[in-house]
C-alpha positions in Angstrom: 11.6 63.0 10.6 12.1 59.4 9.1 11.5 59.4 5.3 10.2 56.5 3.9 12.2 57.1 0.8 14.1 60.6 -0.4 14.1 61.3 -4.5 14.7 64.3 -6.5 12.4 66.4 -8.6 13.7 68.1 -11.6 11.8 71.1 -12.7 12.8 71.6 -16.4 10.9 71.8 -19.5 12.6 69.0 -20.9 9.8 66.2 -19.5 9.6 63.9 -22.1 13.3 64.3 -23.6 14.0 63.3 -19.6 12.2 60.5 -19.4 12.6 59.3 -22.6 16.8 59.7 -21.9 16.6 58.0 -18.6 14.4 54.7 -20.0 16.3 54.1 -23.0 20.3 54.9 -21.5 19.4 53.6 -18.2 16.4 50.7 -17.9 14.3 53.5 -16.1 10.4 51.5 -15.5 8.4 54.5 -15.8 6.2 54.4 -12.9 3.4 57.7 -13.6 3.6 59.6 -16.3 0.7 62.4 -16.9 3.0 64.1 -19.2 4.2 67.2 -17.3 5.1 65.0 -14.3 7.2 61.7 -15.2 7.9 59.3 -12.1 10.8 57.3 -13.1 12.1 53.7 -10.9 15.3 52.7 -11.7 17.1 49.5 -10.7 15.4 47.3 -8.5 16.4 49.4 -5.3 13.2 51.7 -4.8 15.3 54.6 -6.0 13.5 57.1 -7.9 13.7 60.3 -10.3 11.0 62.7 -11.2 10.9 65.1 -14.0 8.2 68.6 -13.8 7.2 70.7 -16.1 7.2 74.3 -14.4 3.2 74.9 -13.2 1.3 78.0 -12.5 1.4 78.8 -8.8 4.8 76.6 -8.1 7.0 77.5 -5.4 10.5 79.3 -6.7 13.3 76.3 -7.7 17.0 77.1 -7.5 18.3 77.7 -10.8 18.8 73.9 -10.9 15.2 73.4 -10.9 15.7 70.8 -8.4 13.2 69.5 -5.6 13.9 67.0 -3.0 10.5 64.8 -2.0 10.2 63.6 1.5 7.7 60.6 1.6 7.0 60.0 5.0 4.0 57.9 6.8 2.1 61.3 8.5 2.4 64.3 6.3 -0.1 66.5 8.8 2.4 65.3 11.7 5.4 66.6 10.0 3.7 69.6 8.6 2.9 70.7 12.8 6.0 69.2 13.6 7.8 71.5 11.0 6.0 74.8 11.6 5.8 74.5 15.1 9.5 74.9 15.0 9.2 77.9 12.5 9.7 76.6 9.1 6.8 78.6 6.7 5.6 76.5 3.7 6.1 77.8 0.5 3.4 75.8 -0.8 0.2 75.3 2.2 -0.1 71.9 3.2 -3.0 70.1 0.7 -4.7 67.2 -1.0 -3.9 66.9 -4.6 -5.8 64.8 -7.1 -2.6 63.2 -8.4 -2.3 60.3 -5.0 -1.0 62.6 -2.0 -1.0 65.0 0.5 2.0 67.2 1.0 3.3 70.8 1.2 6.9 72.3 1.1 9.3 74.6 2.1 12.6 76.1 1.3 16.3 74.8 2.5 18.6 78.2 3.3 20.0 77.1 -0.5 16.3 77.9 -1.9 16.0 74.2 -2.6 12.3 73.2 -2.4 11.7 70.3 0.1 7.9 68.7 -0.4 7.1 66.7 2.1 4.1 64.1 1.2 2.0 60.8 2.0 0.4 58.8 -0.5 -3.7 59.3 -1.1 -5.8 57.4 -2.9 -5.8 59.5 -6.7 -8.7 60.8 -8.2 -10.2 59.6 -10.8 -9.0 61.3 -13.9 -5.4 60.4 -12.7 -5.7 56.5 -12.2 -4.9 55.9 -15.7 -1.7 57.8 -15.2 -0.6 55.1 -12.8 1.8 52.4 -14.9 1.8 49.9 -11.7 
């Protein structure tokens, strides 16, 4: 697999305490925020940091809540790819209204690894977009 760029995913219930800590200690440009999801750039590197609410339906988290996202150019060729060599997903892979297409699966530490590519977003979640 060749990521086009690796970030983590914090599930916590903490969103907006999170996002708020990360743009006022650390110069964090806040890239979507919908209010349970926060994406957060920080430096000019592309580095990022996400912060979740917990959702209905979500695959288990470690105790850490965290979630590493794989953004890679073919989702559905690293979805057969991945399954093809046994891996089950833990979440089936979809389109979501939010700007991807991704689905995930579990690291033998219970880590969730969601493996996307970037979609055109739905309507209602354009305005979410910050640039």
């Amino acid at each position: 697999m060749i990521a086009i760029e690796l970030s983590p995913c914090i599930t916590t219930s903490k969103v907006e305490e999170s996002r708020d800590y990360y743009v006022n200690y650390f110069g964090a440009e806040i890239t979507f925020d919908c209010g349970w999801y926060v994406n957060l750039r920080l430096g000019k590197a592309s580095s990022t940091l996400q912060f979740m609410a917990p959702q209905p339906g979500q695959p288990l988290c470690n105790p850490a809540g965290l979630i590493y996202n794989f953004h890679v150019a073919d989702v559905d060729a690293e979805y057969e790819s991945l399954t093809s060599r046994g891996l089950k997903a833990v979440m089936p892979l979809e389109d979501h209204p939010w700007g991807d297409r991704g689905f995930a699966v579990l690291d033998p530490n219970g880590i969730v690894l969601y493996v996307y590519s970037e979609r055109e977003p739905n309507e209602e979640f354009k305005p979410y977009y910050k640039t």
